[in-house]
C-alpha positions as semicolon CSV with decimal commas, in nm:
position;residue;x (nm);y (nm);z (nm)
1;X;-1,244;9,081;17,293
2;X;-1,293;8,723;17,157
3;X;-1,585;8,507;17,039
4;X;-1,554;8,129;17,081
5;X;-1,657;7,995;16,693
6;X;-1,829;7,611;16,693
7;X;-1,744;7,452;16,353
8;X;-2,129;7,540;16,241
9;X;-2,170;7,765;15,916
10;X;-2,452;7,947;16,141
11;X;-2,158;8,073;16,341
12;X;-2,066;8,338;16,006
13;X;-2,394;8,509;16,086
14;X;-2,336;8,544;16,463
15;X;-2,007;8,638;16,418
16;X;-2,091;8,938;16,211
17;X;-2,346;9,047;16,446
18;X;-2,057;9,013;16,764
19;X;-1,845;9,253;16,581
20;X;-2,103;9,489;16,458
21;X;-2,202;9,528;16,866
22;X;-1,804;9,577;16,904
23;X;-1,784;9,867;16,690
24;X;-1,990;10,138;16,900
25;X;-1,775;10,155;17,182
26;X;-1,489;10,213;16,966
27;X;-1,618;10,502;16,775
28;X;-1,639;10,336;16,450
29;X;-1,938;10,389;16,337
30;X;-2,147;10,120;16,163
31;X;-2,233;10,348;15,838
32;X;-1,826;10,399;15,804
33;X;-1,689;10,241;15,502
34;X;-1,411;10,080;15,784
35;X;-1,727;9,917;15,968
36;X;-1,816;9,760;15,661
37;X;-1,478;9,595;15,577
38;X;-1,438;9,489;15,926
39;X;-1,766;9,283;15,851
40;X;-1,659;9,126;15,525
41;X;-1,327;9,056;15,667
42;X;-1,473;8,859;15,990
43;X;-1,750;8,706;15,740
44;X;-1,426;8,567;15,500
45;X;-1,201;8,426;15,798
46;X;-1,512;8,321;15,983
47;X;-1,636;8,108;15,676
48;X;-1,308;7,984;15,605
49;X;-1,237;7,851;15,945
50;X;-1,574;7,690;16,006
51;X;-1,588;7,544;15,603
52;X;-1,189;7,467;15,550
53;X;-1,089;7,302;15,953
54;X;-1,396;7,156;16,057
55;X;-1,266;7,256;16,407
56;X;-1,394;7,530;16,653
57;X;-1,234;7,835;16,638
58;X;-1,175;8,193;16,808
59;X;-1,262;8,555;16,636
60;X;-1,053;8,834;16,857
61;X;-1,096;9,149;16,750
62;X;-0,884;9,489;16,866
63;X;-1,087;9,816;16,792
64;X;-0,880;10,106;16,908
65;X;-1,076;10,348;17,144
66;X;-1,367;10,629;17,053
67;X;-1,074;10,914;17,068
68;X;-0,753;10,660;16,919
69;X;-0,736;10,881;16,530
70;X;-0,484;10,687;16,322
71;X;-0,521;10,373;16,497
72;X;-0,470;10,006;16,367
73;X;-0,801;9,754;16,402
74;X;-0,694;9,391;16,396
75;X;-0,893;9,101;16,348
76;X;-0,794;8,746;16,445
77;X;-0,903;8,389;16,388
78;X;-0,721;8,106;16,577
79;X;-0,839;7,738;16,480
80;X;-0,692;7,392;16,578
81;X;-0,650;7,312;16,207
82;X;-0,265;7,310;16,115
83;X;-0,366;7,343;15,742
84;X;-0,191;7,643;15,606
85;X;-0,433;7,880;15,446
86;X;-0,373;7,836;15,017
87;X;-0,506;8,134;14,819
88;X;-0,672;7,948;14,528
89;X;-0,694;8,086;14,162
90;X;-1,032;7,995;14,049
91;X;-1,231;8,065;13,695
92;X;-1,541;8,285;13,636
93;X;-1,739;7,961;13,730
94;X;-1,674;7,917;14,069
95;X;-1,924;7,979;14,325
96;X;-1,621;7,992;14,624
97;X;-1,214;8,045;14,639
98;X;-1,217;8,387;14,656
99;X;-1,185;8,447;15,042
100;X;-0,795;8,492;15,071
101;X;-0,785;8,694;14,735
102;X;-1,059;8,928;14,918
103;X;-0,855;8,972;15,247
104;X;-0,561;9,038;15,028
105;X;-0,724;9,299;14,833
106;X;-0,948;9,464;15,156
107;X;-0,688;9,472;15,456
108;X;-0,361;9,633;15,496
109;X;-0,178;9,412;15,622
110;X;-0,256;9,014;15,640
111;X;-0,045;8,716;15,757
112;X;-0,119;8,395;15,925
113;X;0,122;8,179;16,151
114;X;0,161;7,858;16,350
115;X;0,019;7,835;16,718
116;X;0,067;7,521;16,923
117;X;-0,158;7,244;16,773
118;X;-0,302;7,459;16,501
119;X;-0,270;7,806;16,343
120;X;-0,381;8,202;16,359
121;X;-0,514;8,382;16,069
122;X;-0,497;8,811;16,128
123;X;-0,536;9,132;15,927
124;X;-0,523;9,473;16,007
125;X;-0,706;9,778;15,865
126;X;-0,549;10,118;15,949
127;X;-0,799;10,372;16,062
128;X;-0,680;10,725;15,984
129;X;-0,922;11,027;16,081
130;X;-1,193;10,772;16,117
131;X;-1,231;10,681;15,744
132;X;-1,078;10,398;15,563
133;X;-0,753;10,443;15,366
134;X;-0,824;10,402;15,016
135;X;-0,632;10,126;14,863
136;X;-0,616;9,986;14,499
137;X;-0,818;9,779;14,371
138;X;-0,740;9,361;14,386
139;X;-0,394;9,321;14,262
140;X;-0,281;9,589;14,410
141;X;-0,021;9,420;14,692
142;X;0,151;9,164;14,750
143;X;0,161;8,909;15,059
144;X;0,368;8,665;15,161
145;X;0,309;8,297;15,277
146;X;0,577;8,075;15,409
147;X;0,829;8,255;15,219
148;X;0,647;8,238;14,873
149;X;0,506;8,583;14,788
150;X;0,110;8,567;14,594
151;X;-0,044;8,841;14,432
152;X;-0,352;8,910;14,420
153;X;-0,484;8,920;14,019
């Protein structure tokens, strides 16, 4: 499933309501504290894509089916930008900066790499009896970007 994202900031709000009508056929449902992380994650790499590029992008999403226990939901966002994606360490202050350090601390697993003329941001949320693995709060992983490792503090 994929959603074709113009470089508009309006395009955060649709996007959120694309994968909310993606989660019922899944079995996910939209009171699950998984449903709601999906959200915030597509809301983050939406906004970043559309506020950071400049340049249309496309949200993909793979929801494992109503019966698939234990499975893996992955959410992608492919952009023509070939900016690498910096995880910024910002003050008290700052009304933005936060969106990598979010993804970090909400998603199992998160990566980005090059594609063609441009570059694909992804994470993955593991799905285990239907309810969200609890992980530790922010700071509690560590990810790697083009060989440097960042922590999320």
């Amino acid at each position: 499933m994929q959603l074709e994202i113009r470089p508009d900031p309006a395009e955060v709000g649709r996007a959120r309501r694309w994968a909310r009508s993606r989660l019922a056929g899944s079995g996910i449902g939209a009171d699950e504290p998984l449903a709601e992380t999906l959200i915030l994650l597509v809301s983050e790499l939406v906004t970043n894509a559309v506020v950071h590029t400049g340049c249309p992008a496309v949200l993909r999403l793979s929801l494992p089916g109503a019966d698939a226990e234990g499975a893996t939901v992955r959410l992608e966002v492919a952009d023509r930008s070939e900016r690498a994606p910096v995880p910024r360490c910002v003050d008290d202050d700052a009304t933005g900066g936060r969106g990598l350090a979010l993804v970090d601390g909400l998603a199992d697993r998160w990566g980005w790499s090059a594609e063609g003329a441009g570059k694909r941001i992804w994470c993955e949320l593991d799905r285990c009896g239907g309810v969200l693995e609890t992980r530790p709060p922010c700071g509690g992983g560590t990810t790697a970007y083009g060989g440097l490792a960042y922590e999320a503090v």
